[in-house]
Structure formats: C-alpha cells, structure tokens
N, C-alpha and C positions, 0 to 999 in steps of 0.2 A: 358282812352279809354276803347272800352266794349271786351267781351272776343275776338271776331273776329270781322272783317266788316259784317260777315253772320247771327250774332247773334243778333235778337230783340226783344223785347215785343210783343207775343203775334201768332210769330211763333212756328210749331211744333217742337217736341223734335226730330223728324228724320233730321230736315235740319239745323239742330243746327250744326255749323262746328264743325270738331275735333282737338286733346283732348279738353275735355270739364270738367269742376265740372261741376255735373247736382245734385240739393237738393230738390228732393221733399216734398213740403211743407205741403200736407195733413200729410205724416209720421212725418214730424218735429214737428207737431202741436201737433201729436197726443202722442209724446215724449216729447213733455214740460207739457201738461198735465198728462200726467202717475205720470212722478216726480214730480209735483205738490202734485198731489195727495197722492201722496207716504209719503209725509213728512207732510200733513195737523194734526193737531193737536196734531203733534209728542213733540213739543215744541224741534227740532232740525230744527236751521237756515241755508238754501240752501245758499252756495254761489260755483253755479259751476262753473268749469274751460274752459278760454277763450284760453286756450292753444291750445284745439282741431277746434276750430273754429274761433277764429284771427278776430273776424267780429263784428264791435259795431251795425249790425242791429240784429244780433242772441242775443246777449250778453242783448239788450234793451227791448228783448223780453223775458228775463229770467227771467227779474227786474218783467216787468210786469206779468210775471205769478204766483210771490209771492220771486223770490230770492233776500236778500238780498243785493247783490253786486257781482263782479265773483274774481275770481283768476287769474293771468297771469304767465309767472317765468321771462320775463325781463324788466328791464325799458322802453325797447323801445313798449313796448306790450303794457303797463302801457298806457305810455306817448299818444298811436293813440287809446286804449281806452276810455282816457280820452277826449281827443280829438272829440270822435265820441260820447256824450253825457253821460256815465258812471262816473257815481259821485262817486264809493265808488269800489274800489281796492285794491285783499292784494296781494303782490310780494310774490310766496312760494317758495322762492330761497336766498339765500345770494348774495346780492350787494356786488364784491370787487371793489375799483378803485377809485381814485378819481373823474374824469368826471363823471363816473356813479350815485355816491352818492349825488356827485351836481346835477345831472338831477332828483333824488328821493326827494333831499329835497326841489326842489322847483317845483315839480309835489303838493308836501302836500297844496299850495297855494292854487290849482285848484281844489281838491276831498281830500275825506276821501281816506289813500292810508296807508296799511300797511307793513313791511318786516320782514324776516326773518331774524335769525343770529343761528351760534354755538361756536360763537369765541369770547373771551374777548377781541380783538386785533380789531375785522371787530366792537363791540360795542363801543370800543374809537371811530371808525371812523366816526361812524352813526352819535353819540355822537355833533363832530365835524363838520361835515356837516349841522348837523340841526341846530345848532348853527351861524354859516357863513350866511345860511339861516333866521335866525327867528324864525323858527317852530318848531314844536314836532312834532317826528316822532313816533307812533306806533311801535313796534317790539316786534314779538313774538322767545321764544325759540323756535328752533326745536330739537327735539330728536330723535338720530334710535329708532323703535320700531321695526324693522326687515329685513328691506331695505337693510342696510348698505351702504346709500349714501352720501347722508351730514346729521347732524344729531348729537347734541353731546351725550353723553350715560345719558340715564336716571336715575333720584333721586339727591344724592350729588353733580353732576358736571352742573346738570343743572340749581339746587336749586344756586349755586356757580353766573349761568348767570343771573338767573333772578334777582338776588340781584343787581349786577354789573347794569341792564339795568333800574330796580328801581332808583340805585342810582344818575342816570344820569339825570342831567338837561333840558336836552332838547329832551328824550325819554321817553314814557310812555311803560312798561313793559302790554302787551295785554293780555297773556296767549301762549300755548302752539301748537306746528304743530304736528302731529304724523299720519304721512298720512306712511303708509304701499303698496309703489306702486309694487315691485313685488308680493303681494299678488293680486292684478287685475286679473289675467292672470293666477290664479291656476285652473285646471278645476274641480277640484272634491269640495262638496260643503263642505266636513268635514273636508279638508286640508285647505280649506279659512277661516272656520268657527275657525280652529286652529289657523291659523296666527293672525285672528284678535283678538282675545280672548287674546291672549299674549301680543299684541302689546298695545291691553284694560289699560289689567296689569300695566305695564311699566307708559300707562299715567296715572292711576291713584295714582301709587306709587308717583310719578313727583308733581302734582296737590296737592297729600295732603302734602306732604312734602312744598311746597312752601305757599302753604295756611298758615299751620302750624309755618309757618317762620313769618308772617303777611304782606305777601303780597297776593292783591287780584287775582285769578287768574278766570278772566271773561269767556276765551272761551279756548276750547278744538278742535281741525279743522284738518279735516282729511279727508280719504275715500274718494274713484273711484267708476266709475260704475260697477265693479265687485264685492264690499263688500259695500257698503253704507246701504245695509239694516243690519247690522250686527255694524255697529259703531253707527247708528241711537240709537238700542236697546239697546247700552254698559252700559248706564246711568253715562259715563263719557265724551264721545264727544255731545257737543251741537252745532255740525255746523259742514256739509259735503260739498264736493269739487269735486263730479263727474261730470264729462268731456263729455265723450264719449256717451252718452245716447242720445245725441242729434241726432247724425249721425249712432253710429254704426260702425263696421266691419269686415272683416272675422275672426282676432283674437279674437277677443270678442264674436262672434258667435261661438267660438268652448268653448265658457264654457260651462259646467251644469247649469242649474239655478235651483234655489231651488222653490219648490212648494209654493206658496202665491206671489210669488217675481214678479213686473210689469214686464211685457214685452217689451222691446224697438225694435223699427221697422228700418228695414235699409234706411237710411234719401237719404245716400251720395252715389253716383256714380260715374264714369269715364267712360263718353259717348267717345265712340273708332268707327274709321271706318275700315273693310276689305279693306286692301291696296292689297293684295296680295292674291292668292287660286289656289296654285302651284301642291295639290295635293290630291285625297280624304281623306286623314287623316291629312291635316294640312292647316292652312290659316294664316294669318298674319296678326294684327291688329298696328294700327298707334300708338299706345301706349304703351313705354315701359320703363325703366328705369325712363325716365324725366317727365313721366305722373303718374306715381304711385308710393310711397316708396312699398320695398318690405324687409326692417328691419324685420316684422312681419310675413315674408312670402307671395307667389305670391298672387294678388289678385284673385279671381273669377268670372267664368262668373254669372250673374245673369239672372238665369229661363231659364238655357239650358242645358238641361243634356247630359251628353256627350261629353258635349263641356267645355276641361278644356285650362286654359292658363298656359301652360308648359313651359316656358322659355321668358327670357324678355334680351333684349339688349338697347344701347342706346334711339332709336327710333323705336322700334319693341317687337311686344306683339305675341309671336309663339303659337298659339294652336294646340292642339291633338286632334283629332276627332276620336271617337270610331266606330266601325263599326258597320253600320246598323243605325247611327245616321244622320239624313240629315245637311251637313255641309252650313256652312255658305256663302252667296252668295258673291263677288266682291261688295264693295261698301255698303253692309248692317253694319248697326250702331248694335254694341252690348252693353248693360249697363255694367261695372265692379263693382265688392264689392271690394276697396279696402282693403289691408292685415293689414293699422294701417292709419286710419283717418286723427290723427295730423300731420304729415310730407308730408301726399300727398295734406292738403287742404295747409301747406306751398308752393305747388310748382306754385301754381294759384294766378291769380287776383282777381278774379271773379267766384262767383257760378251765375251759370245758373238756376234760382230757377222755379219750373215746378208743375205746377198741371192739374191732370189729361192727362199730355201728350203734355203739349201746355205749353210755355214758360211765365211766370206771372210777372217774375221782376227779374234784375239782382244786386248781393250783392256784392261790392269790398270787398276783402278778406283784411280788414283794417290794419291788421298790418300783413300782408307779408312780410317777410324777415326781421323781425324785433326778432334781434337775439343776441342785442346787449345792 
C-alpha cells in the first residue's frame, strides 16, 4: 500500500500527508553523480552501502551510475535486495546461526553474494552450509582497524583465518574488511585523516603478510562517507563502501570537510505537520520519536532559522521559537534533516520521491524491518 490514501503521483509536497520520507531526487542525482565522479579513474571499486537506504530502486541506480554491487549487514537485506534485481551483494557483518547460514548459502544460487567472518568456529560453519547447499560461498576476513567491533586483530591471527577459509572446500578466501566506522563521525579533518592512516597500516601489514603466505589477497573494502576520499588514496584499499552520501544528515553535516572533498546535498527529509501552536515560543509538530531516530541527536528544521526542534516524545516534535522569529502557523508542513538517515529511513515504507516540489514517484523502502 502507498505511504497514505493522500499520497500520489504527481501531487504537491504540501498536501503530502504526514509523517512522510520525502527524497528529493534532483539532490539524490546530483549525489550519485558527485561519487561517481569521485572515484572515476581512481582504479578504486564503489560498492556503497544499502544499509542507509533499504531500497533496490536507489541501490539499481548506484549499479548504473558505475558501482559495482552494494553492501548490506543482514541476510534479510541481502535476500529483498536480491529480490529487487541486485545481482552482486557483500553481507559486511558475520552470519551466526544456523537458519541464517542456510538462508546465505542458497541466496549464492540467485547473485554474486559475499560474508564476513572473524571466527575459526563461524568458518567451520560457513564451511558447512555451503556445503549442504552446493555452493562456494566468498568470505572475506574482517579485522579491527580501530572500531573495536567485530573484527579479529590484524597480521598473525588473521593470516591464522585466512589460511583456515582457503583451506576450506566450499569457501573462496576474497580478501579483507577494514572499514573504521567510528572514524565517520570524527569532525576535525587531521583526526580522521589519523584514524584512517592507521587503520591503512594494520591493513597493509594483514595484506602483505597473507600475500606472503601464498594466498591471493584480491580486495581490500572499507570506508564511509566521512573518510572514503582518504582509503581511496591509501594505495592499499581498492574498494569503498560509503553509505550515507546518498541522503545525508544532520550528523554528518556537523563534520569539517576537507578542501578538494565532493560535496553531498541533503537528499532525505521528514515532511512534519503543526499539530499544535499553544504558544509564541513553541508549536508542536506531528513527528517524534516514531518518525525520526534521534541516536544521532535531534533532528533539524530545514531553512528556518530560529526554529529549532527541542524535544521529541512518542508522537510529538516540541519546537522553540526564538524571539523576533515568525513562528510557524497551525497546520503548515515543515521539512526535517534528520539526526542519522539509516534508522529513520528504517521506520518507513515508502519515500515520497519529489522534484521540484511536486511529488514524481513513490519507492517501497524494500527491505524494511529486515533485521534478521
């Protein structure tokens, strides 16, 4: 079903019912092109993450603009990606479970589909499943490089896995993960520019040690859209995995960017209506808690200055109105930046995809709730 009964092709963005995803498509365009661009004869291979966008029309449209295939982190992501025409998927997460590994090894039927591991124990498993299945499953090491998330520790113990995943009959050892995601979100450009340079380190120590062993180690896969132009340059990562460039949002908006560095435009919104306007410093909008994550921090309003969203409840978005600022009227629609993209475009069906202000096409949010 579409996002509301009120919502159609072709109507304005004001009588668009609320909460709404609303994606503006000249920005989105203008954001697949940038990173396009970005990476053109870099001889580093795009495959961004479908994490932050859940959508095989966004996803199909990243193929076409030169990415190799995207990133997911669970089967279930995988599985409605595949489903929605995406032929080539790498899971950047460890598969535990049986069900689960069953469902990976015979997604490999349907697409090119890779996994993660950091475990001798989760490689038997793999092992075994693709086995039951028929197939060879891809599986890349991952290693902390600074995260300290999943990850096993780089050089010795991962030279240890990759042998282990070579050795395995019905697994092909791919190469290595070394994505540094709390470095995303560092705002100053010489403390990212530190992180990734270390985390460099680490993979290259990894890389030559397992080369060295004679195994081939083809790809190195890593970087957000906060360091990608920095893993791009490492001369040891040949293949980035930024996300968020697509949409944008207020966290990612409070980085520094560094001089040379593309610009990404804010794609993604949270069309809200004035439920409420109890008072000249304060109004109340229809969207809170269950319309936006606020992990990352409250979202913002977009192109109203003075007008911030100060508290959020269930089903209510509290703003402050500064003085001397004309407050918002009963009933008027406000755009929001939300505070972290991926979790709030989880909480929809549907983006309301919009150019120039008039409603152009609606995109089921395809693997919604797909967390499993």
């Amino acid at each position: 079903m579409p996002p509301s009964h009120e919502t159609s092709i072709g109507i304005a963005l004001d009588e668009v019912d609320t909460p709404a995803l609303v994606l503006d498509l000249d920005a989105l365009e203008r954001n697949l092109q940038r990173m396009a661009d970005a990476v053109k004869g870099s001889g580093v291979r795009l495959r961004p993450h479908a994490k932050s966008h859940k959508c095989a029309e966004i996803a199909r449209a990243q193929i076409a603009a030169g990415a190799v295939g995207v990133c997911c982190q669970k089967v279930s992501e995988a599985e409605a990606l595949v489903a929605g025409g995406v032929a080539d998927v790498l899971v950047t997460n460890e598969i535990v479970g049986k069900q689960k590994l069953a469902r990976l090894a015979r997604l490999v039927r349907q697409a090119k589909v890779g996994v993660l591991a950091d475990d001798a124990g989760n490689v038997a498993d793999l092992d075994a499943a693709a086995r039951a299945e028929g197939v060879r499953i891809e599986v890349l090491v991952e290693i902390d490089v600074g995260a300290h998330r999943c990850g096993i520790e780089p050089g010795e113990p991962a030279l240890a896995l990759a042998r282990r995943i070579a050795a395995s009959r019905n697994l092909r050892f791919a190469g290595l993960h070394a994505y540094h995601g709390s470095a995303q979100h560092v705002r100053a450009p010489a403390q990212r520019r530190a992180a990734i340079a270390a985390a460099a380190e680490k993979a290259t120590l990894t890389k030559t040690l397992i080369e060295r062993a004679g195994i081939a180690c083809e790809t190195v896969t890593g970087a957000g859209t906060g360091t990608f132009m920095l893993e791009s340059a490492s001369r040891v990562y040949n293949e980035i995995q930024p996300g968020s460039y697509v949409f944008m949002d207020a966290d990612y908006n409070r980085n520094v960017w560094e001089e040379g560095w593309p610009r990404f435009e804010q794609s993604l919104f949270v069309l809200a209506t004035v439920m409420s306007a109890p008072a000249p410093d304060r109004a109340v909008l229809d969207a809170g808690l269950k319309a936006s994550s606020v992990d990352s921090g409250l979202p913002q309003v977009h192109e109203r200055p003075g007008v911030e969203y100060a508290k959020a409840s269930d089903e209510h978005g509290v703003l402050k109105i500064s003085a001397g600022t004309m407050a918002p009227t009963l009933g008027e629609k406000l755009l929001l930046v939300p505070g972290h993209c991926d979790p709030t475009v989880n909480l929809y069906n549907w983006f309301v995809c919009v150019r120039k202000r008039k409603v152009e096409a609606l995109w089921p949010v395809t693997a919604r709730g797909a967390v499993w």
